[in-house]
N, C-alpha and C positions, 0 to 999 in steps of 0.2 A: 184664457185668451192667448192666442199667438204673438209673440213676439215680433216684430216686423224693425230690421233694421233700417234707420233713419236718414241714411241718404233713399232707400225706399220710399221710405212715407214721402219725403221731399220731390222725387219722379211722380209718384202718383196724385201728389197736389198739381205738381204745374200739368200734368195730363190731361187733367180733369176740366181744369180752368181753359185750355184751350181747345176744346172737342172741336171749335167750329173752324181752324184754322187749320193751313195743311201743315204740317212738320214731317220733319228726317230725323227725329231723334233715336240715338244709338245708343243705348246704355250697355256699358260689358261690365260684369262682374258686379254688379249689385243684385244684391240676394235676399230673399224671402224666406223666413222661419214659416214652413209648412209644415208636411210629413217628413221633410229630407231638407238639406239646402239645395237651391235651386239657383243656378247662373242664366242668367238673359242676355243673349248674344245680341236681339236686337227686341226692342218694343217701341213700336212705330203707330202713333196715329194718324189718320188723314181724314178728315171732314165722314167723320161717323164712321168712319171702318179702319182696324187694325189689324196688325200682326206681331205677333210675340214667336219668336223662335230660343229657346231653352235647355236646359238638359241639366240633369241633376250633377254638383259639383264634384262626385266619383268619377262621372262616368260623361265626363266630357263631351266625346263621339254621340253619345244617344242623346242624339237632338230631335225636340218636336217640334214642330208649328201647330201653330192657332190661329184660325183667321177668323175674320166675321163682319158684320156692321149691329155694332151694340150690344149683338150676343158670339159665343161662339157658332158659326156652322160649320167649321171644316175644322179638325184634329187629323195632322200628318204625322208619324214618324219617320223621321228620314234619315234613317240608314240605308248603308249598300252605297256602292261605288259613284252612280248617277249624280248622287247630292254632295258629291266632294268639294262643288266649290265655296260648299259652306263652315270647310274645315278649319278656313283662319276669318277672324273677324270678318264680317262683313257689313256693307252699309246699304240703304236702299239706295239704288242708283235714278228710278225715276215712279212717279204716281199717277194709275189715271184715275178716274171713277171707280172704276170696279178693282184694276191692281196694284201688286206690290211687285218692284222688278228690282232682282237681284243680280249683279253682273259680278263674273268668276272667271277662271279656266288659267290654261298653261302659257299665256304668252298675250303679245299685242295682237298676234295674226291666230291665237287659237282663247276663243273667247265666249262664254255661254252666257243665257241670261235664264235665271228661274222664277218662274209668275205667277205667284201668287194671288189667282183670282178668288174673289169672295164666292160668288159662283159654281166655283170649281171643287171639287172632290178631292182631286191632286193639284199639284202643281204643275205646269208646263214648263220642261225644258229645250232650249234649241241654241243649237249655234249660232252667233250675232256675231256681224259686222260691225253694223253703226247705231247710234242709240241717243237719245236726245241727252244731253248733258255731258255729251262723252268728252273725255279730258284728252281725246290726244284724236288726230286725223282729221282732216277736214270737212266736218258735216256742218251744216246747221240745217233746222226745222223749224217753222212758225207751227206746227203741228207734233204736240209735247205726245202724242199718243199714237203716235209711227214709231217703228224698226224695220231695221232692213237685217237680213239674216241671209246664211250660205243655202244656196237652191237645192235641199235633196233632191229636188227631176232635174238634176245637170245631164246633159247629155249631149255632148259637145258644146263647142263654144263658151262663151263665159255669161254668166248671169247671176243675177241676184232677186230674191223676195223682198217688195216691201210688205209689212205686215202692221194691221191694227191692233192693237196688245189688247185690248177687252175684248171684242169679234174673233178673232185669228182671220179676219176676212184678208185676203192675198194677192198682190199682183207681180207678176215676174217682168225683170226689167231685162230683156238682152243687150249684151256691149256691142257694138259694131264688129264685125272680123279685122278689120286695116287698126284697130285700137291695140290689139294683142302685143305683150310684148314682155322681155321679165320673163317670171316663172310663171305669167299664165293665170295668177292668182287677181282680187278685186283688188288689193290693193298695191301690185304691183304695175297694173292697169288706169285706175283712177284715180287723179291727184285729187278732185275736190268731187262734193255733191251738196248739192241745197234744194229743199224742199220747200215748195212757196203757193199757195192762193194754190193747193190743191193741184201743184206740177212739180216734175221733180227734173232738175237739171244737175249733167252729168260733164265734167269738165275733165281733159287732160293736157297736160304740157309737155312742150320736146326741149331738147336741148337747145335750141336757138332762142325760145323764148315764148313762142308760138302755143293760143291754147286752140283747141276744139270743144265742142261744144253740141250736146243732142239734148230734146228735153222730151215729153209729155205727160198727158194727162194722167195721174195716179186713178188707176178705175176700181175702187173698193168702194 
């Protein structure tokens, strides 16, 4: 029989006892006597579906994911450049139904999120903006299963996707032209956004003190 070290068996008791709740649990470095020793960067429950992302403790870099609902369906390797943001710890940043979303990159204004749908084969990556739980810029949402991401069809003007994280269903929001101003970017343009009762309002301020204000319907 394998030996299973006991902060181990101690994760996998309290796992087990709360299958039906959601958690964010992040275990790093607790390790399972298998074939090899194995590190868990992240092992994540949510109301019958997980993620376990791992790699054996040689070899760091060679990280897998595991996803599923009660069994495995998806085994990812993820190597190669794309999956960098998972090269220093990570946490899950938010959960819907179907996924697991991991938020990374180079900066406040250079920021990726990778999505872990059960669903899915791969994983989906894209540049993000704003993100429900996000610790810094002004968003709020009553809607925990929206993102808003950078418009690859930019094509003049300024704009942004909100986006459904289980669907990828999509709708582009344009800024007004007279809002432009900065370098041009979302958020040197818009000071606030809230998402409410299925409309999304977009707020800026001037130096005097003065906001503006455009809203509509989110159509996805």
């Amino acid at each position: 029989m394998n030996k299973i070290i006991l902060p181990f068996i101690i994760l996998s008791i309290f796992l087990s006892n709360q299958k039906d709740k959601n958690l964010n649990f992040v275990a790093v470095n607790n390790k399972v006597k298998e074939k090899d020793e194995v590190v868990f960067l992240i092992d994540t429950v949510s109301n019958g579906k997980f993620l376990k992302i791992y790699s054996p403790e040689n070899d760091l870099g060679n990280l897998t994911a595991e996803y599923g609902d009660k069994r495995i369906k998806n085994k990812v390797n993820l190597r190669g450049e794309k999956y960098g943001i998972l090269r220093s710890p990570s946490n899950v940043h938010w959960i819907t139904e179907k996924s697991f979303c991991i938020v990374g990159g180079c900066g406040a204004e250079c920021k990726y999120v990778l999505i872990f749908n059960i669903d899915r084969k791969e994983p989906l990556i894209e540049q993000i903006l704003y993100y429900p739980k996000i610790g810094f810029n002004d968003f709020e949402t009553d809607n925990p299963n929206l993102y808003i991401a950078v418009n690859d069809n930019y094509e003049g003007g300024s704009s942004f996707v909100i986006v459904d994280t289980d669907s990828q269903k999509r709708d582009t929001v344009s800024i007004p032209n007279n809002w432009i101003r900065g370098l041009g970017t979302i958020f040197s343009i818009v000071d606030k956004i809230k998402i409410k009762n299925s409309k999304i309002y977009v707020f800026q301020s001037d130096e005097y003190g003065k906001t503006k204000k455009f809203s509509r319907t989110i159509n996805i």
